[in-house]
N, C-alpha and C positions, 0 to 999 in steps of 0.2 A: 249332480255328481260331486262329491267329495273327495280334494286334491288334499293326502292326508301327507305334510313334510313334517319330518324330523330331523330336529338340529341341536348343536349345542349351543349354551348360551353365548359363544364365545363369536361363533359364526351369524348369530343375529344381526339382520341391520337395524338401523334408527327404526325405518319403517314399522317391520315387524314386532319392535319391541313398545312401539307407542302404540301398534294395533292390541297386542296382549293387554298390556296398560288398561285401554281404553275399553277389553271387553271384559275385565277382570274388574275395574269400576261400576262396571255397567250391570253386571250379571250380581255382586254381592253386596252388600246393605252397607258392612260396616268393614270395609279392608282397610288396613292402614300400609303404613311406607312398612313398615316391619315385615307384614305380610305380600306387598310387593318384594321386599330383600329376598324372604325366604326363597321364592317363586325360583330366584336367579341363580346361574353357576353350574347346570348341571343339562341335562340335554330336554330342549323341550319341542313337544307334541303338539302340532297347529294345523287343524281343521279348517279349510277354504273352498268357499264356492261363490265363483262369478266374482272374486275379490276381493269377499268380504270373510272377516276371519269370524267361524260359528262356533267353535270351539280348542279350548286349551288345557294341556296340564304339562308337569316339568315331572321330572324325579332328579333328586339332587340326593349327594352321599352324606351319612350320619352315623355316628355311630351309638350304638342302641348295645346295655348291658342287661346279658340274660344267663341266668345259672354261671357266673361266675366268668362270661365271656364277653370279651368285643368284638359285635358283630357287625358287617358292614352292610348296612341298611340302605336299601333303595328307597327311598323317602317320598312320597308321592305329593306333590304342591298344586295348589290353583289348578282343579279341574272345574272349568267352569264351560257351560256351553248357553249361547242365546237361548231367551225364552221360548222362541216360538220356532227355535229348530232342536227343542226339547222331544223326547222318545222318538226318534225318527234314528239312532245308532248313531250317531252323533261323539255322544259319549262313550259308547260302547267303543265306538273303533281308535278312538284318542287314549282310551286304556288299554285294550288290546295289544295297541305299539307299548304303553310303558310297561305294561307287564314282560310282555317281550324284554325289553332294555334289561328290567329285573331281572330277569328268569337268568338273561345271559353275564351279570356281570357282578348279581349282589348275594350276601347270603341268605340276606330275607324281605323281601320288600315292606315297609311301614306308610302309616298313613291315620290323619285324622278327620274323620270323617263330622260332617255338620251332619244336623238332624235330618234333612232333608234328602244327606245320600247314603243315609244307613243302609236301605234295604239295596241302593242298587248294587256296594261294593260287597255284601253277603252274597246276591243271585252272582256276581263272578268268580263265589269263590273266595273271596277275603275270609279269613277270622278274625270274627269279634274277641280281642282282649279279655279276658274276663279276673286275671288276678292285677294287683295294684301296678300302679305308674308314679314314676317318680324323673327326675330329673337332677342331673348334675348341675349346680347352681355355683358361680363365685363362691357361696357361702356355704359348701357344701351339698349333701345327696337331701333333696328337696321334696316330701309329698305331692302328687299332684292329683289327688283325689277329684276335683273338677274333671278329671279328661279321662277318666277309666273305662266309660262308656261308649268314649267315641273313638278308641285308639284299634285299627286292626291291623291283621300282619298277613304277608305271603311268604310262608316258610318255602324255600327253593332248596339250598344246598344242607341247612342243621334243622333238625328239628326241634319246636320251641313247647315245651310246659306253657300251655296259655292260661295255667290258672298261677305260674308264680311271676315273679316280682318281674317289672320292664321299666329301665333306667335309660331317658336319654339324654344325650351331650346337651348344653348349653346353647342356648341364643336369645339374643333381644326380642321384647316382643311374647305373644304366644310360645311358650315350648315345646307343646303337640303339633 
């Protein structure tokens, strides 16, 4: 049985957040400190059984420019679940809380998906991005033609043109 809690990051203990750590390690090839920062700050979704943490993911706020607007984006980070408590709803039920979280508090939920979880975040419902992505940069409004493919959204409260432009805020690291 899966004991599925939701917290924010603020309410995490040491424990909890060296277990995320260590299953976010564990579960993707190439994470770095960046991709750990992003993870953090915003309310996360932690999947337990018998003690052991099988799965995670965060939604932390961002703001994403589309037609001319700032929207506040429910940002979906580090879902990641153990290999071998893979298709068993695992994942499903660790998104179903953050979408929840979205549904209730953002205008559109975002997210960038690796190759391996394209088709799951389409079967729930995501759309695939399909016009360009760019990013607010120090140095200004920045191409990010690399990420067009992996970028989807949960329109909740505006509706979004998914074939024109999608601009998001800054950070170190990754910017999808």
């Amino acid at each position: 049985m899966i004991d599925l809690r939701t917290t924010h990051a603020a309410d995490l203990d040491t424990s909890a957040a060296d277990a995320i750590r260590a299953l976010l390690w564990d579960v993707f090839d190439e994470l770095t400190e960046h991709d750990w920062e992003h993870a953090l700050g915003g309310v996360h979704v932690l999947a337990w059984a018998d003690g052991e943490l099988l799965g995670h993911g965060s939604v932390i706020q961002r703001r994403l420019l589309h037609g001319g607007t700032a929207l506040r984006a429910g940002y979906v980070e580090a879902v990641a679940v153990r290999a071998e408590h893979r298709r068993r709803g695992v994942g499903g039920a660790v998104m179903a809380e953050l979408e929840r979280v979205i549904r209730a508090a953002y205008d559109l939920g975002a997210l960038s998906s690796s190759d391996e979880g394209l088709a799951f975040y389409a079967a729930r419902g995501w759309q695939r991005w399909q016009g360009p992505t760019f990013a607010l940069t120090p140095a200004g409004t920045e191409r990010t033609a690399e990420d067009d493919d992996s970028v989807f959204v949960l329109p909740v409260t505006r509706p979004v043109d998914l074939a024109g432009e999608l601009t998001c805020d800054w950070r170190d690291g990754d910017v999808w």
